[in-house]
C-alpha positions in Angstrom: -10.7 28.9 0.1 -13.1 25.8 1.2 -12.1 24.2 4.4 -11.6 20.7 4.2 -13.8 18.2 5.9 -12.8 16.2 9.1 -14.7 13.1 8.0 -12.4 10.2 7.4 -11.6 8.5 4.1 -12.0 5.0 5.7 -15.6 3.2 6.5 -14.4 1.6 9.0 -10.5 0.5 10.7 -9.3 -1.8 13.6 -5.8 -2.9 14.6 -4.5 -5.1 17.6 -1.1 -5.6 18.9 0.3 -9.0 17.9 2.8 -10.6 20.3 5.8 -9.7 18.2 5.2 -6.1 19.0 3.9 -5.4 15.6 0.4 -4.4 14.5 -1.7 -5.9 12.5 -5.1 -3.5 11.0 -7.6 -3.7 9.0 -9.2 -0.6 7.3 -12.1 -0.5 4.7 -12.9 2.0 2.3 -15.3 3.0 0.0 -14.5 2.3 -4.1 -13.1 5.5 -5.8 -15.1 4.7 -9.0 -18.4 3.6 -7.1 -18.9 4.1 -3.4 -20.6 1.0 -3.2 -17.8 -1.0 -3.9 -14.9 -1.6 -0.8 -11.3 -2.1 -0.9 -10.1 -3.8 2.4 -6.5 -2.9 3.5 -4.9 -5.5 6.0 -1.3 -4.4 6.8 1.4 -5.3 9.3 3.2 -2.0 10.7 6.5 -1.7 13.2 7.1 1.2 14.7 10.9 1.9 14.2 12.6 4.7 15.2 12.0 7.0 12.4 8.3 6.1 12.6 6.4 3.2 11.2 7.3 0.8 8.5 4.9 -1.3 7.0 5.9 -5.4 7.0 3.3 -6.6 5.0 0.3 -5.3 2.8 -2.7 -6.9 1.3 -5.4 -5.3 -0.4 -9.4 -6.5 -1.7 -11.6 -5.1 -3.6 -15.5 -6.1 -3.3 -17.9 -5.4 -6.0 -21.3 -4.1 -5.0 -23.0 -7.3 -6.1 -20.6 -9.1 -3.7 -17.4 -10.5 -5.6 -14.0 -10.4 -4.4 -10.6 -9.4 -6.2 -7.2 -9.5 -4.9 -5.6 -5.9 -6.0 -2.3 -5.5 -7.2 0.5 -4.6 -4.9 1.1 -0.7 -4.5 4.5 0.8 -6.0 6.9 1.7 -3.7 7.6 5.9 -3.7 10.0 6.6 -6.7 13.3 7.3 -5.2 15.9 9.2 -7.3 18.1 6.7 -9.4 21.6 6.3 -8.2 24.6 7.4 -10.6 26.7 4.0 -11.6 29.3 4.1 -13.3 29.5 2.1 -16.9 32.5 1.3 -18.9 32.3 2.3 -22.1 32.8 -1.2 -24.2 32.6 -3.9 -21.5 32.0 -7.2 -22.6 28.7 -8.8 -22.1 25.6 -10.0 -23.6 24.6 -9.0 -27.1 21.3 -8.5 -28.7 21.8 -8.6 -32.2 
């Protein structure tokens, strides 16, 4: 088995404290399809009491030639769907 590199996956990352107690950080990494392209990550995290929860999230990718894109949000974890229960024959809307 290969040991894994300590390198990290970011170019480059900096945070500050905001006066709300949150944090606000900045990280840039290199493009998954070309490493010459970046994709900036500017979050705002809280540390709760479980651990850290992420407010807010924005994310850009720049082309190698220079252009910026605003990337779509990422998807929340799947979480298992919750059992309701349904009454067979309910009135409601109809589709026909």
């Amino acid at each position: 088995m290969e040991a894994m590199s300590q390198t990290p996956k970011y170019k480059a990352r900096f945070s500050t404290k905001l006066p709300s107690g949150d944090f606000l950080g900045v990280t840039i990494f290199p493009g998954k399809s070309d490493p010459n392209a970046e994709v900036v990550s500017v979050q705002v995290r809280r540390q709760t009491g479980e651990g850290w929860e992420t407010i807010s999230r924005i994310a850009i990718y720049r082309t190698p030639d220079g252009r910026y894109s605003l990337l779509p949000e990422r998807q929340a974890p799947a979480t298992p769907a919750k059992a309701e229960a349904v009454e067979v024959g309910a009135s409601g809307e109809s589709y026909e």
